[in-house]
VOBA-1610 file (N, C-alpha, C; in pm, whole numbers, padded with zeros to 5 digits, always signed):
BEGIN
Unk+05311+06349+07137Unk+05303+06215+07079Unk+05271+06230+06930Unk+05300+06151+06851Unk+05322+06132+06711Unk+05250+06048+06686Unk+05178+06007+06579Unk+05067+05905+06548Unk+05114+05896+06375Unk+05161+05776+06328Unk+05180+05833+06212Unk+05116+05670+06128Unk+05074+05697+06021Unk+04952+05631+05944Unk+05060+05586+05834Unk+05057+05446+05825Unk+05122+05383+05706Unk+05037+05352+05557Unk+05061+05461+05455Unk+05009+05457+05352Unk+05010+05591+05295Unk+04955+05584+05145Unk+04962+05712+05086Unk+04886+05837+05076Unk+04909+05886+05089Unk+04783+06047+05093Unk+04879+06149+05052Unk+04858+06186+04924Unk+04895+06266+04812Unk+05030+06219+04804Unk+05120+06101+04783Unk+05237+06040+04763Unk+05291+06030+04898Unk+05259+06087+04988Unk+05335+06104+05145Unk+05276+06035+05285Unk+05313+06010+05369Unk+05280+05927+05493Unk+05204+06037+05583Unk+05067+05974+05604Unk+05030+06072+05709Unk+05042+06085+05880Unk+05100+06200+05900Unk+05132+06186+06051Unk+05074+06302+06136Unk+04990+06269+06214Unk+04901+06311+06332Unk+04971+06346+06443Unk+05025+06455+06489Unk+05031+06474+06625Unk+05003+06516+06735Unk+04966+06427+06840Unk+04911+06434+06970Unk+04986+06558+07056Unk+04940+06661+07058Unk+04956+06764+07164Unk+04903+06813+07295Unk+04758+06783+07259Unk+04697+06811+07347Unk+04538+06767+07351Unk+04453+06765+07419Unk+04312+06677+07384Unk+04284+06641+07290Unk+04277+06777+07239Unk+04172+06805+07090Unk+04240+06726+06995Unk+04338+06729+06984Unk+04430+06697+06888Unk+04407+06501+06877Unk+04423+06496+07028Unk+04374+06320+07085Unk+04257+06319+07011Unk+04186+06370+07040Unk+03987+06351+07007Unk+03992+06374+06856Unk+04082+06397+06794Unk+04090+06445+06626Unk+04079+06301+06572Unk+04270+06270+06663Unk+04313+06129+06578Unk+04228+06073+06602Unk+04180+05990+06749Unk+04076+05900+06727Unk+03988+05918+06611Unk+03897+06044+06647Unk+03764+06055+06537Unk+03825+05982+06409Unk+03965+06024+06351Unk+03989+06020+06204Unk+04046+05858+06227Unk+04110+05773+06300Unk+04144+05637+06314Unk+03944+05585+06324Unk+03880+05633+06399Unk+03737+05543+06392Unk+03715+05588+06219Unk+03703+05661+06191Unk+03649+05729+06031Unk+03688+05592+05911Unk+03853+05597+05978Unk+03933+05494+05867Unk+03882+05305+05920Unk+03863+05301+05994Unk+03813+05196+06056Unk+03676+05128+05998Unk+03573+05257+06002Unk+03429+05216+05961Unk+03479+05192+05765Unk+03565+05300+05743Unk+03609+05301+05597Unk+03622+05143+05559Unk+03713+05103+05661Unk+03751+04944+05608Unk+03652+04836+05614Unk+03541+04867+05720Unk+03432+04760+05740Unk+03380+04774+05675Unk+03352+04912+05633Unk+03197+04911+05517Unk+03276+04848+05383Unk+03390+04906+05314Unk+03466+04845+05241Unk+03444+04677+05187Unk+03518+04596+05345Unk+03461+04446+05337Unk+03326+04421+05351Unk+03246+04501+05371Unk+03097+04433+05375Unk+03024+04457+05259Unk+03099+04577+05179Unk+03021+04573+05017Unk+03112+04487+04946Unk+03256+04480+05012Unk+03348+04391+04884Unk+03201+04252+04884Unk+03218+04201+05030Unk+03165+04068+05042Unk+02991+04014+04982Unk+02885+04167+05018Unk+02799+04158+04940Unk+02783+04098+04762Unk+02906+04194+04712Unk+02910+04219+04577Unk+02977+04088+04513Unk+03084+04021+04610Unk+03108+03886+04596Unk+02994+03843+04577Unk+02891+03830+04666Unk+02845+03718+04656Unk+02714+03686+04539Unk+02669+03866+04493Unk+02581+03852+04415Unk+02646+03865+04262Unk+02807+03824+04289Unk+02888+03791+04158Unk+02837+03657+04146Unk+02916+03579+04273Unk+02849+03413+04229Unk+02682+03370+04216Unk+02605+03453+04249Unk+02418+03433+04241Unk+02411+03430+04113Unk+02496+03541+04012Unk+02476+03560+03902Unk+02566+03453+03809Unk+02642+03411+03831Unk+02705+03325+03753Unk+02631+03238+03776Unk+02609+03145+03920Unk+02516+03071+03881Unk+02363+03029+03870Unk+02292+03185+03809Unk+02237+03199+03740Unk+02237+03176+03549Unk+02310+03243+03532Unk+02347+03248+03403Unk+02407+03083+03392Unk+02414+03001+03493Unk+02475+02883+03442Unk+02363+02758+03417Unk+02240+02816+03489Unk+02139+02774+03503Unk+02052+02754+03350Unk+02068+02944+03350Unk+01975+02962+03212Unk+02025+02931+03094Unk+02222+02884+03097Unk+02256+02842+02981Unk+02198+02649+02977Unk+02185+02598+03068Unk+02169+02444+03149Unk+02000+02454+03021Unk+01916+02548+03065Unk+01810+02549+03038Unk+01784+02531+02871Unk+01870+02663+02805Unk+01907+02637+02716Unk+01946+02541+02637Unk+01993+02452+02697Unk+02068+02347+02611Unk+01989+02251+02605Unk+01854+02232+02742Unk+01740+02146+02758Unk+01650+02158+02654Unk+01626+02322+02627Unk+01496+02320+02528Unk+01581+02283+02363Unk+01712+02324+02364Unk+01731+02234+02204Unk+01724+02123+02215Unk+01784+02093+02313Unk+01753+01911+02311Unk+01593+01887+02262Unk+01540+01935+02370Unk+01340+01935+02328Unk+01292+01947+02189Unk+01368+02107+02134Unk+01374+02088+01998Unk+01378+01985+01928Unk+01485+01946+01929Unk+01568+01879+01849Unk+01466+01731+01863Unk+01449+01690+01948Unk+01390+01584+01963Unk+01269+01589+01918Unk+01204+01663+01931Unk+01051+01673+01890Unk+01025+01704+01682Unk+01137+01770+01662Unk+01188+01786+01525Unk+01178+01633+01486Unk+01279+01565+01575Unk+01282+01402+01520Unk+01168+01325+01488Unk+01096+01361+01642Unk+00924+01293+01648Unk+00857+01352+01528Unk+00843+01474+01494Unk+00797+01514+01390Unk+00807+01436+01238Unk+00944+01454+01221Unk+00984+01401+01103Unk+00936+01207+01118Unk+00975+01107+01254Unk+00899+01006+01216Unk+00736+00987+01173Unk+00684+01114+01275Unk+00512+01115+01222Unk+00516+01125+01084Unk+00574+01209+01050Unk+00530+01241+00895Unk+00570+01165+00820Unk+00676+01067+00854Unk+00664+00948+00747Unk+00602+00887+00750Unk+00535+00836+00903Unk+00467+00722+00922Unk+00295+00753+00864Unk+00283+00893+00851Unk+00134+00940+00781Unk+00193+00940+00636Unk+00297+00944+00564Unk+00346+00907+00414Unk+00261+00790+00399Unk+00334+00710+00478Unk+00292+00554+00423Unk+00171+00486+00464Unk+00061+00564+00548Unk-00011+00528+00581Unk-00124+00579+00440Unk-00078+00726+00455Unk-00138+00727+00259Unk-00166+00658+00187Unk-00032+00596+00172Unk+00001+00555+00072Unk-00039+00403+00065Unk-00036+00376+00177Unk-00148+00240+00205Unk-00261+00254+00142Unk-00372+00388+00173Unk-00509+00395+00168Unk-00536+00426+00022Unk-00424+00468-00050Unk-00431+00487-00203Unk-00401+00380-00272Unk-00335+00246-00216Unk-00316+00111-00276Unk-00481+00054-00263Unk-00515+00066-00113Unk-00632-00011-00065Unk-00767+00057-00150Unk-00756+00148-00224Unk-00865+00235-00264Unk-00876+00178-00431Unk-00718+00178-00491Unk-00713+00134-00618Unk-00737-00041-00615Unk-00711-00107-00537Unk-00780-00257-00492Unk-00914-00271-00476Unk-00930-00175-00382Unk-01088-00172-00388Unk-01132-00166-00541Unk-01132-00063-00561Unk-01253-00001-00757Unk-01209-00149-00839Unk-01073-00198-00788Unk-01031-00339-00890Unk-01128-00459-00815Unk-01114-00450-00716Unk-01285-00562-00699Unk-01408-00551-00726Unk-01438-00432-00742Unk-01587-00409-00772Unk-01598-00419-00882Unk-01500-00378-00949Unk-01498-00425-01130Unk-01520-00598-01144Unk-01416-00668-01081Unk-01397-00824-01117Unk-01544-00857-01066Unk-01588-00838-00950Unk-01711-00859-00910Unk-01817-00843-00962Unk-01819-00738-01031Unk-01907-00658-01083Unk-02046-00613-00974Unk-01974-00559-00848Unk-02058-00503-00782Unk-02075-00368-00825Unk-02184-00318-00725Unk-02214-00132-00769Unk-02136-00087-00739Unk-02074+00051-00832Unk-01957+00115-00836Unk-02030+00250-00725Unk-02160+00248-00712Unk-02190+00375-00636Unk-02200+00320-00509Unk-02252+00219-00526Unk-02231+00195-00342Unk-02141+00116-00325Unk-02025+00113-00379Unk-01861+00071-00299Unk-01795+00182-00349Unk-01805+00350-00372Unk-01738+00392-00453Unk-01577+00434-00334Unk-01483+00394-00395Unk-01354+00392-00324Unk-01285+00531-00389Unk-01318+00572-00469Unk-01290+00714-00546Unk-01319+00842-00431Unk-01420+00885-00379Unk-01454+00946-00281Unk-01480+00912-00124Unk-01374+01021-00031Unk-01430+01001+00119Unk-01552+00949+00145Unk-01549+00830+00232Unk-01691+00820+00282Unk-01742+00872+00365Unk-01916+00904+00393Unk-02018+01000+00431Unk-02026+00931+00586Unk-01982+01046+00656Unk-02006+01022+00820Unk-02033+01153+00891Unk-02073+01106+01002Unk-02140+01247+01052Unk-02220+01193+01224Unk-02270+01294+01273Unk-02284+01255+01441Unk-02266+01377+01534Unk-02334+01369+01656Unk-02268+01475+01759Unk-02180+01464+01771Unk-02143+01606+01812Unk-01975+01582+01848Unk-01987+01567+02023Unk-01849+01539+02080Unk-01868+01518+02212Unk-01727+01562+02251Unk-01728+01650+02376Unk-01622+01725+02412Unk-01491+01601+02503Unk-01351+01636+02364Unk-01291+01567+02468Unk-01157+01648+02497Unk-01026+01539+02564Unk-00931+01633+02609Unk-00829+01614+02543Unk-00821+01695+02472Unk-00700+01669+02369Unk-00537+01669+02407Unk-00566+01740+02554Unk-00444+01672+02625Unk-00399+01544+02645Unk-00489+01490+02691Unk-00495+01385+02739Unk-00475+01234+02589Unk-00513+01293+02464Unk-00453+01201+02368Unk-00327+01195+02388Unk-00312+01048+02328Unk-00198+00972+02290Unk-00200+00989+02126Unk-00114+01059+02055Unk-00147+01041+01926Unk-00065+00924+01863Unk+00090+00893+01965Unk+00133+00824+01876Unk+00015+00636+01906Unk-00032+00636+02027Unk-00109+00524+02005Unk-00192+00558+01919Unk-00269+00640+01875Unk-00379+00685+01782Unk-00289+00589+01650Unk-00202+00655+01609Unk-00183+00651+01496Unk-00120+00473+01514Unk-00092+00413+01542Unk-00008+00304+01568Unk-00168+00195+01570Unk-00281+00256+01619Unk-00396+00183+01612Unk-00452+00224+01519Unk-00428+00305+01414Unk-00509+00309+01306Unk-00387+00240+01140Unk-00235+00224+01206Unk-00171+00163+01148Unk-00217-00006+01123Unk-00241-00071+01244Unk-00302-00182+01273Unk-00445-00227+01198Unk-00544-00099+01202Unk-00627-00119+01140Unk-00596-00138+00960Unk-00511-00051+00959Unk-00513-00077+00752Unk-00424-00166+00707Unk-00348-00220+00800Unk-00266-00310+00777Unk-00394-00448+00750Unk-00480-00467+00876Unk-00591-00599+00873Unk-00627-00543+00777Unk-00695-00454+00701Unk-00797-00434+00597Unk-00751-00465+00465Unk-00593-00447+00486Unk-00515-00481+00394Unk-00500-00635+00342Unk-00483-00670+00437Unk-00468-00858+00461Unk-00628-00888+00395Unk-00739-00817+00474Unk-00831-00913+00405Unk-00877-00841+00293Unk-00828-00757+00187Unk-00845-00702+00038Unk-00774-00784-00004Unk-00663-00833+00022Unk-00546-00923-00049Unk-00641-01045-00043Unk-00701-01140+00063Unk-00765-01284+00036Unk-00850-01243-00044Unk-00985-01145-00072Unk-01090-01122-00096Unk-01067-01107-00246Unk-00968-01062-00268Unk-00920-01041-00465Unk-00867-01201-00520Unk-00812-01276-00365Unk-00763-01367-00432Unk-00835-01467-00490Unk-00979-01482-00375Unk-01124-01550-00365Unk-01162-01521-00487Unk-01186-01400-00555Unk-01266-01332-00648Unk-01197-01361-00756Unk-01042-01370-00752Unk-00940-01363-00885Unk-00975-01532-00938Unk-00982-01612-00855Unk-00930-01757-00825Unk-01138-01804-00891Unk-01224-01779-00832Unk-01351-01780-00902Unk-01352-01757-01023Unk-01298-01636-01021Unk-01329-01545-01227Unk-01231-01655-01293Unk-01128-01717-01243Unk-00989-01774-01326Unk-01073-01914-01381Unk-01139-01971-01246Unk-01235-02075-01280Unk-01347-02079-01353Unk-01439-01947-01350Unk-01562-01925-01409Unk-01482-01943-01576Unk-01390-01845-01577Unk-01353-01813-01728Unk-01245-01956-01813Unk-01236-02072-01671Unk-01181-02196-01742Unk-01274-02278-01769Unk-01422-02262-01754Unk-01440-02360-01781Unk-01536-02376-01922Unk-01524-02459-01987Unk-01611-02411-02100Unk-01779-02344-02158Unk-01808-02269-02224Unk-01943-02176-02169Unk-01927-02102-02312Unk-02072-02127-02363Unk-02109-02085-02466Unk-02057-02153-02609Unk-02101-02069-02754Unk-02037-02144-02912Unk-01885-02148-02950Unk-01842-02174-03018Unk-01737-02219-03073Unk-01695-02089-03215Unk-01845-02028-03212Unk-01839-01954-03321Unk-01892-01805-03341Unk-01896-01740-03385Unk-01923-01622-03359Unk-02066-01532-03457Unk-02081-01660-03589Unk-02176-01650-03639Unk-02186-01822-03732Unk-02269-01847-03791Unk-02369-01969-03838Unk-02471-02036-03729Unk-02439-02174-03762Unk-02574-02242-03715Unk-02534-02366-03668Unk-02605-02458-03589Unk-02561-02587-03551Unk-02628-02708-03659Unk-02543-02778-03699Unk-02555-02830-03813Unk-02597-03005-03767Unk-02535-02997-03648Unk-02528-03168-03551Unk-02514-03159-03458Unk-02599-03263-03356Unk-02620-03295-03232Unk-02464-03367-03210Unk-02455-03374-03015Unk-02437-03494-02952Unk-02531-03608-02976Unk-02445-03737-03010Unk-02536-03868-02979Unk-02534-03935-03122Unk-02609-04027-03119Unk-02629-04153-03225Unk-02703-04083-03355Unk-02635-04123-03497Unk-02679-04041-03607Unk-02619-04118-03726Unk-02686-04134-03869Unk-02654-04177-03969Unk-02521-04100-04001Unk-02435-04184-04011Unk-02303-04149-04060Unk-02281-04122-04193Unk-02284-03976-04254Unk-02269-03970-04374Unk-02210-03977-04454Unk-02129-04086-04471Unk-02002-04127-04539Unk-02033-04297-04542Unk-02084-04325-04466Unk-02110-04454-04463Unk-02244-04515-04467Unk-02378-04437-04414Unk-02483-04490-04409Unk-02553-04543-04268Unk-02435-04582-04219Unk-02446-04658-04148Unk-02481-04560-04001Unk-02575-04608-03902Unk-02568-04575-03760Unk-02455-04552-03657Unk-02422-04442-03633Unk-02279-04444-03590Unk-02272-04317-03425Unk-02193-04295-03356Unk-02197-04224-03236Unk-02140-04084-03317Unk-02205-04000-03290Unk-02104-03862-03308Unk-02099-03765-03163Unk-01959-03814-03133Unk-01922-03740-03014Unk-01905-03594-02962Unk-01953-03486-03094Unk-01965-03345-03072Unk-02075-03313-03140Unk-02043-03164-03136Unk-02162-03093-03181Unk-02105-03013-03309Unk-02182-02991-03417Unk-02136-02947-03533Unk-02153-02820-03585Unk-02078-02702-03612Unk-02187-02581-03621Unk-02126-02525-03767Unk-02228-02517-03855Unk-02202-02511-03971Unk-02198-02302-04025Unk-02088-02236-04114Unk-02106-02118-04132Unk-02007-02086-04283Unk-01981-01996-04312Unk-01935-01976-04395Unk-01748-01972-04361Unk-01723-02058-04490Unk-01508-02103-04488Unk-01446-01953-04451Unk-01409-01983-04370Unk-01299-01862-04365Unk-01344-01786-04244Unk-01453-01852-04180Unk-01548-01756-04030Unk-01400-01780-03923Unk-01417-01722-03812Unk-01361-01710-03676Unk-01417-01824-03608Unk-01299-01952-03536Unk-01372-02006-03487Unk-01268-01979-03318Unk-01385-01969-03207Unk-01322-01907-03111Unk-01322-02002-02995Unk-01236-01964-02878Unk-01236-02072-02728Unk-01374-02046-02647Unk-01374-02154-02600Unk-01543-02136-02506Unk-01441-02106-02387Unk-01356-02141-02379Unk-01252-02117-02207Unk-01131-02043-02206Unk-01075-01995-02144Unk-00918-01954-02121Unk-00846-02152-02090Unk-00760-02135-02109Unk-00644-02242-02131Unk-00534-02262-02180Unk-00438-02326-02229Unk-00339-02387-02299Unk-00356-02492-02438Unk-00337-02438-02511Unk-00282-02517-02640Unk-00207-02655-02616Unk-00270-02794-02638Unk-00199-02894-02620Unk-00199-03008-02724Unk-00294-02917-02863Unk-00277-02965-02994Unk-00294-02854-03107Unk-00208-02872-03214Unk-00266-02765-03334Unk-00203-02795-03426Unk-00232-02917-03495Unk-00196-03006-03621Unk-00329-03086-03694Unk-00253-03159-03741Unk-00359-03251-03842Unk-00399-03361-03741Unk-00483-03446-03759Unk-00519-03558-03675Unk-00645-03588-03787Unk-00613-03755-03723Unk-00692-03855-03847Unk-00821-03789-03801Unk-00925-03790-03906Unk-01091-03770-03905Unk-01088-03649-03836Unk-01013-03560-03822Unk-01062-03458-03776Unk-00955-03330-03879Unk-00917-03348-03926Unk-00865-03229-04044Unk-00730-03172-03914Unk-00757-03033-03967Unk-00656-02923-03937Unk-00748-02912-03758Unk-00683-02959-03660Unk-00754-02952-03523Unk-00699-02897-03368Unk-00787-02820-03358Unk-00683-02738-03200Unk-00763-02774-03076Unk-00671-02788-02994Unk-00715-02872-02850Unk-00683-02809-02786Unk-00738-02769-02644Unk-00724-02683-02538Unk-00711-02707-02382Unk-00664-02734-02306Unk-00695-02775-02178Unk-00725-02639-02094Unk-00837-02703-02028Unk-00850-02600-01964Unk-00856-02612-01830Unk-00808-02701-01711Unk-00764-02739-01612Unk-00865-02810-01590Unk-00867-02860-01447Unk-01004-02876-01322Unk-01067-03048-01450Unk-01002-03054-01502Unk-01053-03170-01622Unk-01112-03213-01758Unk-01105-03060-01783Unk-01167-02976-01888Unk-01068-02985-02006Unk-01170-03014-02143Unk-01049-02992-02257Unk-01159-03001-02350Unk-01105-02888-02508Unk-01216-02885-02565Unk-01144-02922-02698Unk-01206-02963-02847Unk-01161-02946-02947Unk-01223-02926-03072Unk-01152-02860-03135Unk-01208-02772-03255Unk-01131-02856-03388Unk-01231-02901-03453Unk-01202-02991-03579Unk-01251-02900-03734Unk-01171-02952-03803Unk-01190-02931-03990Unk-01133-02825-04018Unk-01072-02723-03920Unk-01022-02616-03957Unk-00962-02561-04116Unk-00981-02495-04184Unk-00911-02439-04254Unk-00740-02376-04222Unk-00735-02290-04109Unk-00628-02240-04088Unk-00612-02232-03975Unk-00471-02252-03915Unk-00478-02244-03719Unk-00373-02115-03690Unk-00505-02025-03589Unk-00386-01949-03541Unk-00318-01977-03416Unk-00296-02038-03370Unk-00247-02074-03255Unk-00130-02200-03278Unk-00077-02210-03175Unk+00038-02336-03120Unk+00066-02337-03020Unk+00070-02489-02995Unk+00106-02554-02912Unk+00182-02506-02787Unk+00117-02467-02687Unk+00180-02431-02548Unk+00140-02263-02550Unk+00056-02238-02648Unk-00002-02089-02669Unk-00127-02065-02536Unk-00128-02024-02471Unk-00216-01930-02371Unk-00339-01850-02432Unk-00410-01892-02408Unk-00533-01865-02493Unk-00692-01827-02338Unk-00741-01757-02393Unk-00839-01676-02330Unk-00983-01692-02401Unk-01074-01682-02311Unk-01221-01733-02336Unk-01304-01589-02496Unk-01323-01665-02575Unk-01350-01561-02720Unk-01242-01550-02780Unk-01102-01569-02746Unk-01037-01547-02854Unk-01036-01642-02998Unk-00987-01587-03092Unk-01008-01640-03190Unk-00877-01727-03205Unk-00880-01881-03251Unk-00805-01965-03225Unk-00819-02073-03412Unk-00874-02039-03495Unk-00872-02030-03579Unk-00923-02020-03765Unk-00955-02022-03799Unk-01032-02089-03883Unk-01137-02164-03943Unk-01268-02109-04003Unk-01349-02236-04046Unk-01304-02306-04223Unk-01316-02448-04143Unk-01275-02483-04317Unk-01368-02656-04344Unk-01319-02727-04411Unk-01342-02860-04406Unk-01235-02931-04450Unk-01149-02945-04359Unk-01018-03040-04379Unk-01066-03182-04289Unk-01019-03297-04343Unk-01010-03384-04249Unk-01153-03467-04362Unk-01253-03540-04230Unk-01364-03593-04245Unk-01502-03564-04247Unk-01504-03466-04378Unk-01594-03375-04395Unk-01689-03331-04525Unk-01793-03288-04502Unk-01887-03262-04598Unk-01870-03136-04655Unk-01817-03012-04552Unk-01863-02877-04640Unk-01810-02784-04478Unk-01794-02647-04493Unk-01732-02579-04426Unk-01797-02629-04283Unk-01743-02648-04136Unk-01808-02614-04056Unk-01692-02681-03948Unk-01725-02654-03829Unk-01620-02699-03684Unk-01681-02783-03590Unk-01619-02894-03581Unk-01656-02987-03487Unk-01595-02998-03364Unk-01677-02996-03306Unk-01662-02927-03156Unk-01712-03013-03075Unk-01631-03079-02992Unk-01611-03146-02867Unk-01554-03108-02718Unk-01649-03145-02660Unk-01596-03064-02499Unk-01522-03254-02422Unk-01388-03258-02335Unk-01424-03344-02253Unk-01359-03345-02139Unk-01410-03431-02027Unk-01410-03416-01917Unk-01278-03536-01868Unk-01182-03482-01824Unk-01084-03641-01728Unk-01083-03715-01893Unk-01025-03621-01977Unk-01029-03749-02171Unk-01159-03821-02211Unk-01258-03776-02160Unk-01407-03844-02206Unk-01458-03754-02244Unk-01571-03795-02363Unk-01630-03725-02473Unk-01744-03697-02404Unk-01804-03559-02366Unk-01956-03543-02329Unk-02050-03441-02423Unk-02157-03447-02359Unk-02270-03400-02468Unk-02243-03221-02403Unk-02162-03145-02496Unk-02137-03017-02477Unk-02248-02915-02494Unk-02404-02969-02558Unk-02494-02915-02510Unk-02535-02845-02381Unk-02501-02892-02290Unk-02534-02816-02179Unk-02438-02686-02181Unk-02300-02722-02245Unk-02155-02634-02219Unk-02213-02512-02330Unk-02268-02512-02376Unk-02309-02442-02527Unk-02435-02359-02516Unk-02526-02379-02389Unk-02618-02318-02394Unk-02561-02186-02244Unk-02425-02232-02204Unk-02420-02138-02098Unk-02404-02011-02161Unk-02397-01899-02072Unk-02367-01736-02125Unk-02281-01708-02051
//
């Protein structure tokens, strides 16, 4: 018997022949040999399959993973970059609110050492253990946004309170007319010296040398700076709230009409133009267009 094996072994077909036992007990042995050949064959092909696909999808995993933590990156890059603007402008808040501050304590004229807004303020305390996991920073920061925003709001009324006082303190009339002489005439009833006669004199008179500085008792507006009968070369001032002052006999006016004028500035001239004896400025304060005794207005500081 002939046994012959389909395939190659050294270019040629192998053929076994059955003669006698041994020869039987050969082929078998060498047909089981080729047999186990082929199983073990498919059982490593199939192993090696399969820890082909474990590994692919592995590697499909760790690329998956990959692409998670840039995302993470990437995102947290973002969060980053909004924190850091949102601590820009929170700065930049506390450097407005700081230069507001030193500007109230000035208008106020409170103590510059105990409001000083120039230097961190002094704090201090046990400390107490916490979990810094467990913060929220963006609420942190979103509640301390809230906070400088209110502190903000009430620096803004508190300057306006303070601006809106000083605007009033400095409108209303307070202190001389002059910067040096003397008061020459009352408010009130007085021999008229031109006539003799008993007559009202509705200001106060302050007598100095021609050519002195005569200055505003208030901040206001210019709403005269011409000639006018009995009163010479004369400048008038309003100064709101009902207030209006005027400066008579002038020699020379520096000011006009619709000019913005501030408390001490110099507004013009001593002279004796008009209805007059000899250098000096007649000075009238009045209230709602009525003439009052500016004595009281004259002794303020």
């Amino acid at each position: 018997m002939n046994i012959i094996f389909v395939g190659k072994f050294r270019g040629k077909p192998l053929r076994c022949q059955l003669d006698g036992p041994r020869q039987l007990f050969a082929c078998v042995a060498i047909i089981s040999l080729f047999a186990g050949l082929l199983v073990s064959s498919g059982y490593w092909y199939g192993k090696t399959r399969t820890a082909v696909n474990e590994l692919a999808a592995l590697e499909h995993d760790i690329s998956r993973q990959k692409t998670l933590i840039n995302e993470a990156r990437l995102s947290a890059g973002s969060e980053l970059d909004a924190l850091a603007a949102r601590l820009g402008k929170m700065q930049a808040n506390v450097v407005r609110l700081n230069a507001l501050g030193q500007r109230l304590v000035r208008v106020a004229k409170l103590d510059a050492k105990e409001f000083d807004f120039k230097n961190t303020p002094s704090y201090g305390g046990p400390s107490e253990p916490e979990n810094i996991a467990g913060l929220n920073f963006k609420d942190i920061i979103k509640t301390l946004d809230k906070q400088l925003a209110s502190r903000e709001e009430q620096l803004d009324v508190l300057e306006e309170i303070i601006m809106n006082r000083q605007l009033r303190r400095e409108s209303k009339p307070r202190g001389r007319p002059i910067t040096k002489g003397w008061t020459s005439s009352y408010y009130g009833k007085r021999t008229d010296p031109f006539s003799g006669h008993l007559a009202m004199h509705k200001g106060m008179d302050f007598a100095g040398k021609e050519g002195s500085e005569i200055v505003a008792v208030a901040s206001g507006v210019v709403t005269w700076a011409s000639d006018r009968y009995g009163y010479g070369n004369l400048v008038e001032i309003n100064h709101g709230n009902g207030y209006s002052t005027r400066y008579g006999h002038n020699a020379k006016l520096l000011v006009s009409v619709g000019d913005s004028v501030v408390k001490g500035q110099a507004i013009s001239t001593m002279g004796s133009t008009g209805r007059s004896t000899g250098p000096h400025v007649h000075f009238e304060v009045l209230k709602n267009d009525r003439q009052i005794n500016p004595a009281k207005f004259v002794a303020l500081k």
